[in-house]
C-alpha positions, 0 to 999 in steps of 0.5 A, a space after each residue: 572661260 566658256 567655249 562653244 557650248 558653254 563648255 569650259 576651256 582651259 587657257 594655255 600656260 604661259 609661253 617660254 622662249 628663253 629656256 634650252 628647249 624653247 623650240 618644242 616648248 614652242 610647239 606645244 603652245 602653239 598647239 595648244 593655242 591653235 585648239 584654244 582658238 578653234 574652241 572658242 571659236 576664234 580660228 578665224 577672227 581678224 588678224 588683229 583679233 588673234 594677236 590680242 590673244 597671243 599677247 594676252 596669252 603668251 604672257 608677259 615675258 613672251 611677249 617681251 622677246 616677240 616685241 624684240 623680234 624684228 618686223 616690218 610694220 605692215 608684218 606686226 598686224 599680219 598673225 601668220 607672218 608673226 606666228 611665222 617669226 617666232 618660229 625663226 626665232 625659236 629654230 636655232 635654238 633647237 639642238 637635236 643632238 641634246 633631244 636625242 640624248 634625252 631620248 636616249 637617256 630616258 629610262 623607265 623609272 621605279 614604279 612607272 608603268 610600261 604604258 607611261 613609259 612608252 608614251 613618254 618615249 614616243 614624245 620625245 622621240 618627235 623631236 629628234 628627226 629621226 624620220 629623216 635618217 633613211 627612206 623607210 621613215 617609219 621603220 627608223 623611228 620605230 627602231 629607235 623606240 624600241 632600242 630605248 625599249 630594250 635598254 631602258 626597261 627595269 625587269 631584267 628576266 623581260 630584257 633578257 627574252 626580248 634578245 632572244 627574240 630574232 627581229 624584233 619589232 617594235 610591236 613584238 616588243 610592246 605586246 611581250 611587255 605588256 603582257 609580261 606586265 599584266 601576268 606580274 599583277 595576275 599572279 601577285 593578285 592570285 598569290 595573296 590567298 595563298 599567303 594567307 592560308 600559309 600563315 594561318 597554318 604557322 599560326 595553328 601549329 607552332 612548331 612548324 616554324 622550327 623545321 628546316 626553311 625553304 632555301 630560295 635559292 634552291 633549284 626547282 626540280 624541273 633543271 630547265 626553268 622558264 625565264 617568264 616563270 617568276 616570283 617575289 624573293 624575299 632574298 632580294 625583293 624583287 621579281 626573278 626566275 628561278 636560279 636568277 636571284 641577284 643576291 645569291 653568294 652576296 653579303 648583306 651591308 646591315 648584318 654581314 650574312 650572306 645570300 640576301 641585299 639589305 633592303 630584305 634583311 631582318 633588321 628592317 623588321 626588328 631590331 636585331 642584333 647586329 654582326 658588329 654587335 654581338 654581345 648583350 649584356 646586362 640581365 634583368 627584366 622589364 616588363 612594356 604596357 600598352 594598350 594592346 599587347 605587352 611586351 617582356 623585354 629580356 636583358 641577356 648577358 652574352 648571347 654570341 651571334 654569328 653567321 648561320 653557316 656556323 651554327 651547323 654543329 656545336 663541339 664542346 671541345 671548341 669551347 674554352 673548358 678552362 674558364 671556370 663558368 662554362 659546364 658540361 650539363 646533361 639536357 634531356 639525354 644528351 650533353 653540352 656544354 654550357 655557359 654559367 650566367 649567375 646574372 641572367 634572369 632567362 636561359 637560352 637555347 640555339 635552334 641547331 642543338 634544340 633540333 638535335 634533341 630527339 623528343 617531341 618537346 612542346 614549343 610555346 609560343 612567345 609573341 610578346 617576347 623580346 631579347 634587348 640588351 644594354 645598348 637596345 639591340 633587340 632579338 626575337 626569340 623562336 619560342 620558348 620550351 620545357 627542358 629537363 637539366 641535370 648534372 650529376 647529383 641534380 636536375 629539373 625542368 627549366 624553360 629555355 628561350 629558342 633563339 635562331 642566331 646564337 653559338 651555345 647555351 646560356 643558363 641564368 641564375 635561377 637555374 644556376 642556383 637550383 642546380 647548386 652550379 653557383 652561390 652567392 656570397 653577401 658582403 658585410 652588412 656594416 661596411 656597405 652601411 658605412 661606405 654609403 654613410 660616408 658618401 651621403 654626408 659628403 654629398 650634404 656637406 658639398 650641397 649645403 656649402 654651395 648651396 646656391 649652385 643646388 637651389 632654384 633653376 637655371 638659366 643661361 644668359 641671353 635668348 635664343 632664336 628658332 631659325 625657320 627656313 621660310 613663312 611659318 605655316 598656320 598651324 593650330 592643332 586642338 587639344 589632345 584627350 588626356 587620360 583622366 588620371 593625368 589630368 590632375 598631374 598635368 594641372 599641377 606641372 603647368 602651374 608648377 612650370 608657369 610659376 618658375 617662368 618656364 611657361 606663360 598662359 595665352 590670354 590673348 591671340 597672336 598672329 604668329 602664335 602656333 599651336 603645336 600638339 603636346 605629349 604628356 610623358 610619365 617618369 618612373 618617379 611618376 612625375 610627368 613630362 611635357 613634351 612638344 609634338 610639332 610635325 609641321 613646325 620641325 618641318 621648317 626649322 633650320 638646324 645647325 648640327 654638332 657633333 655629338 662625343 661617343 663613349 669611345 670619346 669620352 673613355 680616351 679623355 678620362 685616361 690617366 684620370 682618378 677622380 670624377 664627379 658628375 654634374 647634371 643640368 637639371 631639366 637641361 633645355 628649360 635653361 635656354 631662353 626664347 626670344 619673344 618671336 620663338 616664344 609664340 612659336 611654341 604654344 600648346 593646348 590642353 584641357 586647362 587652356 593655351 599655354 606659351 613656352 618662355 624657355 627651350 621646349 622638349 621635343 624641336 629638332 634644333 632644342 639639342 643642337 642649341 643646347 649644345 652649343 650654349 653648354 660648350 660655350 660656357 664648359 666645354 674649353 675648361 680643362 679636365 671638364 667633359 660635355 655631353 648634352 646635360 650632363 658634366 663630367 669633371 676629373 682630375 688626376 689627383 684629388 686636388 687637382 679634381 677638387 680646383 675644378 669644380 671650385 673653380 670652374 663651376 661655382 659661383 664666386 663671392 669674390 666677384 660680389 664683393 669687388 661689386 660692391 666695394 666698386 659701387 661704393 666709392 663710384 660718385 655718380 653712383 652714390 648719387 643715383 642711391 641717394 636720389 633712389 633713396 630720397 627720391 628724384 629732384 626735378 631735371 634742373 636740380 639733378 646733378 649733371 653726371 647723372 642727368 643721363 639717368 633721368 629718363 629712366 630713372 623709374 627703372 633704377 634700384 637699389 638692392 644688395 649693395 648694387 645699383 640694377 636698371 631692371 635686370 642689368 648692373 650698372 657698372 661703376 667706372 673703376 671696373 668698366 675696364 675689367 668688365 669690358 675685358 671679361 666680355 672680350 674673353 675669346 677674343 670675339 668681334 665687336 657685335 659679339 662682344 657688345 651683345 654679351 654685355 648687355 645682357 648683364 651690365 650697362 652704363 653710358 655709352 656702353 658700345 662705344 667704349 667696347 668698340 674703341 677697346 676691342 679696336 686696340 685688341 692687339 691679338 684680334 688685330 694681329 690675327 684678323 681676315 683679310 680686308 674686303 676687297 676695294 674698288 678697281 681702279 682700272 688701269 687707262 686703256 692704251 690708244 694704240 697697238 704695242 704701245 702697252 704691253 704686260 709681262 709675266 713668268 709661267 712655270 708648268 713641267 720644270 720650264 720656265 715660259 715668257 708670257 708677253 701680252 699686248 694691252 690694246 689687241 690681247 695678243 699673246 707672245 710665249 717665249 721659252 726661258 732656258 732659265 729665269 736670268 736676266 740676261 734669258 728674260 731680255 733676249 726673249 723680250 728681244 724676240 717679240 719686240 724685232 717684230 712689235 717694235 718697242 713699246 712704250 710702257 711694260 707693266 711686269 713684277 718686281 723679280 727680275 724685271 727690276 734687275 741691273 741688266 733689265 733696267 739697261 735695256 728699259 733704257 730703249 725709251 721704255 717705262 717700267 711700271 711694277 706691281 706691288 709685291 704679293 698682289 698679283 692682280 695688279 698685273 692683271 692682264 699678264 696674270 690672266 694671259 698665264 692662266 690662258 696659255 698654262 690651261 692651252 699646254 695642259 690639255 695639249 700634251 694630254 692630247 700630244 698636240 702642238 701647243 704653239 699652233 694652239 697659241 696660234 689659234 687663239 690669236 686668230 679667234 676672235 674676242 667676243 665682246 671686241 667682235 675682232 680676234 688678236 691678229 685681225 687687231 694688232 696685225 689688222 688681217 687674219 693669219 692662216 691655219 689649217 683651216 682653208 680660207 679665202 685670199 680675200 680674207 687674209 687681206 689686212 683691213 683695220 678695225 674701227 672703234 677697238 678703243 671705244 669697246 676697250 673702255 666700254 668693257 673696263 666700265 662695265 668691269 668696274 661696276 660688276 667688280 664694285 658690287 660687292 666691293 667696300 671702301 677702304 682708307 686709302 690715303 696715308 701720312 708719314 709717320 701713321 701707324 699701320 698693319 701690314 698683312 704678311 704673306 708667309 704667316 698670315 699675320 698682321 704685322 705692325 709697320 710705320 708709313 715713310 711715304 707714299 709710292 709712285 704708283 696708285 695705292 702703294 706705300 713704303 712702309 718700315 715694318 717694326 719687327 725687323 726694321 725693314 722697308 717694304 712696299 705694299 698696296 693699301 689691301 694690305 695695310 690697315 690702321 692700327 690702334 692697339 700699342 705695343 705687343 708685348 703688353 697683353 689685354 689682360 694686365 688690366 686687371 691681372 688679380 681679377 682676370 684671372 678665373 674669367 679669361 680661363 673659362 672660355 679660352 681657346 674659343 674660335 674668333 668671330 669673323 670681321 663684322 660690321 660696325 654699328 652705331 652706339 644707340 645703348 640709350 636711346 634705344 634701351 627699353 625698359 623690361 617692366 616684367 622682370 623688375 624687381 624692387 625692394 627696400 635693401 640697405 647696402 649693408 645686404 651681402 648677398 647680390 641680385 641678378 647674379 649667375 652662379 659659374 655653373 650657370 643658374 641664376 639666383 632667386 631674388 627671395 636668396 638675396 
């Protein structure tokens, strides 16, 4: 909007009445709104025109509240008189306690300078009154920032002048800061020609690097440093004076050195080798290109770090002389002793002993150079030198590697070998020749006798989905340059990969296609590999991590074990297939078009962790089998016992097929489905009535192997729908679970159906399933009058035992204290409060020892007794509330050592909120007197009115905020039904008979089968039963064909209760046309389709 002069006027943001500081957010709009007004030249416009404004402006939820504000109608047209009542109304909400502890939490941040710093200070410090502490108002707001100052600022050295200084002012403390501030960015800006002159001059001369280092901790020479005076330490990354670095004598968390804090320490820059990590080991070279420098890597074999306090001498008689590869070799002319590394392709040197040779040696130097070892910890060399090595009959120069970090020196193989120091020994040519014959024709025979494990590619069963955690952004990167030389490999991979299925080329856009960047990688058998690039999409996507197996992990599960084979998932993530959704998620350009992923892509933040979980579901509880990401080890003990496992286990298993076939064969609807397959379909009224179920899809139905496919899914014959229903219930997952497993692979009528009814008689599922949700409340009624109903409970807290006696209608509280928990201790206590209650007319308690021989004499006083279920104490809610109230009241008394009865007294004598009444103004009708002084007045009894109307009003409003998320359950029971009943001690669902239905709401006698014992229980513990007996187990249905199936995945975690569905297998089956397959095969074909090899990988349809 235009203001005068045509000026743009910003608007105020909308108002917020309802926060913790609306007071001050009051302010400022208001503020804001006044300037508003006055630059659109609105300031003084009628009434009504500056309240159309306000409205318009505070937005709608302000103006929500200002409408509930009470006004007179002749004050809602006047604009100071409402300015005037939101001002009320925002007033009480104001707490300066909570503004002065913001101020006084306030702190200068990182990075914030002093200037943002100081005026944040002054805003808050508006709110919090301090003016009106003393007479001098200024003096006392002033103090108050500059305490704040003095606390809150983050250079210490400054915190530390600013103490010195007597009276200190507000001013002085701003002009000490500031200028403090602007010295710090003249002297870093006057310091960085003088960091550079210093590496140019390291960089003319090499050597210089290896005389000794400035300490940085030194004392200057001058013993009365300046505290102003500082400068950047590299020690601790910050700004101090001399003999003030705060890393002095601490040890680093990252290397274990002293004298410098993690942030500074080497292993930021590069990565050096650890104090944890002492040893490198494995010798060869490599050598790195790139586009500008290459690197060398070196691979050293014991280079021993240790802390520089220890390099300051090297004694040979430290050395272990004993060991028959360590030397006593003469270096230019002096002598050490030396390690032998016949492995080692570098010789090593510590800095200290290169220091300790007189001769002017010339240091090379040596950028591109990198010391790694096996497990990728790197060092950086000093340098290298020329050095003349000898032993007593010969000698020569070798260069040797400087490194800073190390304990002595290490001689590789070719100076070991020209010294004469070692030689090599060759094995016999014919035995090496005949071991790797032997193993080759062993590995031909194992592949060619399993081939189909070792031929195609493989595939688990079902997609997976890339969960994102919100709206996918519009991501559409353009293709990448490719180096002309990979042009034609790459063209070749993505024909290569659209020809096996892993990838599909992007004809025509989708709106939820993103197209992600894609990384070509060359392998070392110089093949490619793409590789996603997805910055924004990894940004988004939800992970679900798991725990990755370290080599200590897998070491302690292959003890005892002598047998190994390892297995490799060849092109591991490709196995997992997207859903359709995830698919258009991982698209891609290059020079040869768009490109979609059909499979897990190289390069997603989630690709692992959903690789990890599809291999452990299918490997991960087989014994003697370990799982780490595509690799799988399996071992064994004994031979045999290596060899059962992978037979076993991981191979596809001709058993099954002909269990299928034979299956098929005798199955009569299905030798009808192959005859109308054959001979071609009838009309609808001629087809048989067993498969008229099969008529609508009947264009998707084959013949193939033996098999009866509906696309890519078997049609279970009726003899194993039994068996296959067990195999997918392997694990004992729920029902969705369960259901969704078996359409991957099978189908048949009514498919969900019949896996819902045998998984419903599942006796170890029923046995070991959650609890039921919880139900309705079913409140209970409300009492009309005061002690006419009363509750009871027993508290324990510090060895005693307490009576809890709560009145349902005023909730007062009565504690008695029990010498013990008799029934004659409980009676007497009950005595003591109902002399002056009087009896009332029903007492809601637990069963032990209110239902007691004694106790039922003294119900007999014309009092009703109703208990609670056993093991369901929220049916005495209101005594098990009352317990909590008063354990919570004696805990925090005897931690203060106050009196807990006048605290209990208290409670009694505050009032209820939602009652507007305390305990005593309602039982007693009058307020008791404490130690807090009140007025006769006060005390005087006065009834209150509309107690039970509130009492219902509350338990309403409790049973529709408790129902929320409350499910029905059955609730109603026959004599006679079969039920599980949920035990309180093992947590197991135990079956039990119905005998009748009990007095009270929801409660049953039942007879539990296992002991023939008559309990009684609620119906959150009972559920229906349908499984039989427990000693017949799931699996004896088919014991001969169970057996392998039910091992590959035992052990699996349960799923938790899930929600029924509905059984929509034909209607809502969609034929895939895509993969459909079909070919003329007599039933004569041994070999099945669409089958899944154990180790996971499907089988080419051209196999078959």
């Amino acid at each position: 909007m235009a203001g005068l002069g045509g000026i743009p006027v910003k608007l105020p943001p909308d108002l917020n009445l309802r926060g913790p500081n609306a007071a001050s957010d009051w302010r400022r709009w208001k503020r804001s709104f006044e300037d508003y007004l006055i630059t659109t030249g609105n300031h003084e416009a009628h009434d009504r025109v500056k309240l159309s404004y306000l409205r318009n402006l505070a937005g709608d939820d302000a103006c929500s509240i200002i409408e509930t504000i009470p006004m007179a109608p002749e004050e809602e047209v006047n604009f100071n008189v409402v300015m005037g009542k939101i001002e009320t109304y925002v007033k009480p909400r104001e707490s300066e306690t909570f503004e002065r502890h913001m101020f006084n939490s306030r702190s200068q941040a990182e990075g914030e300078t002093f200037e943002e710093f100081l005026t944040d200070l002054r805003r808050l410090a508006r709110t919090c009154n301090f003016n009106n502490v003393g007479e001098n108002q200024d003096t006392n707001e002033n103090k108050a920032i500059r305490d704040r100052i003095v606390t809150g600022i983050r250079d210490s050295s400054l915190r530390e002048t600013l103490l010195r200084i007597d009276d200190l002012t507000l001013a002085k403390a701003e002009q000490y800061c500031r200028t403090s501030e602007q010295s710090k960015y003249q002297a870093k800006e006057m310091s960085k020609d003088k960091d550079t002159a210093e590496i140019d001059a390291v960089g003319r001369r090499r050597f210089n690097k290896f005389q000794e280092k400035k300490n940085t901790h030194s004392p200057p020479k001058n013993n009365s440093p300046n505290p102003a005076e500082t400068f950047f330490c590299r020690k601790c990354k910050t700004e101090h004076g001399t003999k003030q670095c705060p890393a002095y004598g601490k040890k680093c968390g990252k290397c274990g050195f002293l004298g410098h804090f993690e942030v500074a320490c080497k292993t930021n820059k590069e990565r050096w080798l650890t104090n944890n990590d002492k040893k490198v080991d494995n010798i060869s070279v490599e050598q790195v290109y790139s586009d500008e420098d290459s690197d060398t890597v070196l691979y050293c074999d014991s280079v021993h770090l240790g802390a520089s306090q220890q390099f300051a001498k090297v004694n040979p008689n430290d050395m272990d002389t004993k060991d028959e590869w360590f030397e006593v070799l003469k270096f230019e002319d002096k002598k050490y002793l030396t390690k032998l590394d016949p492995g080692a392709q570098v010789n090593v040197m510590p800095l200290n002993v290169f220091k300790k040779i007189d001769r002017q040696l010339k240091v090379r130097p040596c950028n591109n150079l990198v010391l790694e070892g096996f497990n990728k910890l790197r060092t950086k060399p000093e340098g290298i030198v020329n050095i003349l090595v000898g032993t007593p009959d010969k000698e020569g120069y070798f260069d040797f590697v400087i490194v800073e970090n190390t304990k002595r020196i290490l001689l590789g193989n070719q100076a070991c070998t020209a010294l004469n120091l070692v030689k090599r020994i060759k094995p016999s040519v014919s035995y090496v020749l005949s071991v790797e014959s032997n193993e080759k024709q062993c590995e031909e025979k194992f592949i060619k006798q399993y081939n189909e494990v070792f031929t195609g590619h493989g595939q688990f069963e079902g997609e997976v989905k890339i969960v994102t955690r919100e709206k996918k952004p519009v991501i559409a990167w353009p293709s990448q340059r490719i180096a002309p030389a990979l042009h034609q490999p790459l063209k070749e991979e993505l024909e290569r990969l659209v020809k096996r299925g892993a990838l599909a080329k992007v004809e025509e856009v989708d709106s939820n296609m993103c197209i992600n960047r894609v990384v070509v990688i060359e392998k070392p058998n110089k093949k490619i590999r793409l590789c996603l690039d997805p910055i924004d999409l990894n940004e988004i996507i939800v992970r679900k991590p798991k725990l990755t197996q370290r080599l200590e992990d897998i070491a302690t599960k292959c003890i005892g074990k002598q047998y190994f084979s390892a297995f490799d998932l060849s092109e591991g993530f490709h196995h997992l297939k997207l859903d359709e959704e995830s698919s258009w998620l991982c698209c891609f350009a290059t020079p040869f078009g768009i490109y979609r992923y059909l499979v897990m892509p190289y390069g997603l933040t989630c690709a692992g962790d959903l690789f990890d979980e599809k291999v452990d579901e299918y490997f991960g509880q087989i014994p003697n089998v370990i799982v780490c990401r595509d690799d799988i080890l399996v071992m064994g003990s004994t031979e045999q016992e290596h060899d059962e496992t992978v037979k076993k286990h991981l191979l596809m298993s001709e058993k099954r097929k002909e269990q299928f076939r034979a299956a098929t064969t005798k199955d009569t609807d299905l030798n009808i489905i192959s005859n109308y397959y054959f001979n071609g379909w009838p009309e609808w009224k001629y087809v048989d009535d067993n498969v008229k179920g099969y008529y609508n899809v009947r264009s998707h139905i084959y013949v193939e192997a033996g098999l009866v496919f509906i696309d890519n899914l078997i049609i279970v014959p009726k003899s194993l729908r039994q068996y296959v229903m067990t195999t997918v219930h392997t694990g004992h997952l729920g029902v969705n679970k369960s259901i969704a497993k078996a359409r991957q692979m099978f189908f048949w009528p009514e498919m969900s159906k019949d896996i819902r009814d045998f998984t419903s008689k599942c006796r170890p599922c029923e046995k070991y399933q959650p609890c039921n949700y919880k139900e309705y409340i079913k409140p209970r009624e409300v009492p009309k009058a005061r002690a006419k109903k009363m509750s009871m409970d027993i508290m324990e807290h510090g060895g005693k035992a307490y009576l809890i006696i709560v009145d349902n209608f005023s909730h007062w509280i009565d504690v008695n204290i029990l010498p013990n928990k008799s029934s004659r201790a409980v009676t007497d206590a009950m005595s003591q409060t109902f002399k002056w209650t009087g009896y009332p007319v029903t007492l809601m308690t637990d069963n032990v020892p209110f239902k007691s021989k004694e106790c039922l004499e003294y119900y007999k006083k014309d009092i009703t007794i109703i208990t609670s279920t056993p093991h369901y104490h929220q049916s005495n809610g209101q005594a098990e509330k009352s317990v909590g109230i008063v354990k919570k009241m004696i805990k925090k008394c005897q931690e203060n050592n106050e009196d807990w009865i006048e605290a209990v007294m208290e409670y009694n004598n505050t009032p209820i909120l939602s009652l507007n009444a305390s305990p005593s103004q309602i039982l007693n009708s009058r307020i008791m007197r404490g130690r807090n002084p009140v007025m006769s007045s006060v005390t005087e009894p006065v009834i209150q009115e509309d107690i039970y109307e509130k009492l219902l009003d509350n338990k309403e409003k409790m049973g529709k905020q408790y129902g929320k998320t409350a499910r029905k359950i059955p609730d109603e029971y026959k004599k006679g039904d079969k039920v599980v009943v949920r035990t309180e001690e093992s947590k197991k669902w135990e079956k039990a008979t119905v005998i009748t239905r009990d007095k009270a709401d929801r409660s049953y006698i039942v007879q539990m089968d296992k002991n023939d014992s008559i309990v009684r229980r609620n119906t959150f513990q009972m559920r229906p039963s349908n499984t039989k007996e427990d000693k017949q187990k799931e699996s004896n249905f088919y014991p001969d064909l169970d057996q392998e199936i039910c091992g590959r995945i035992a052990g699996r975690r349960r799923e938790d209760q899930e929600h029924h569905e509905q059984d929509n297998d034909r209607q809502n089956f969609v034929p895939n046309r895509e993969n459909t397959v079909i070919n003329n095969a007599n039933e004569n074909n041994q070999n099945v389709l669409r089958t899944h090899s154990r180790y996971g990988r499907a089988c080419k349809p051209n196999k078959i």
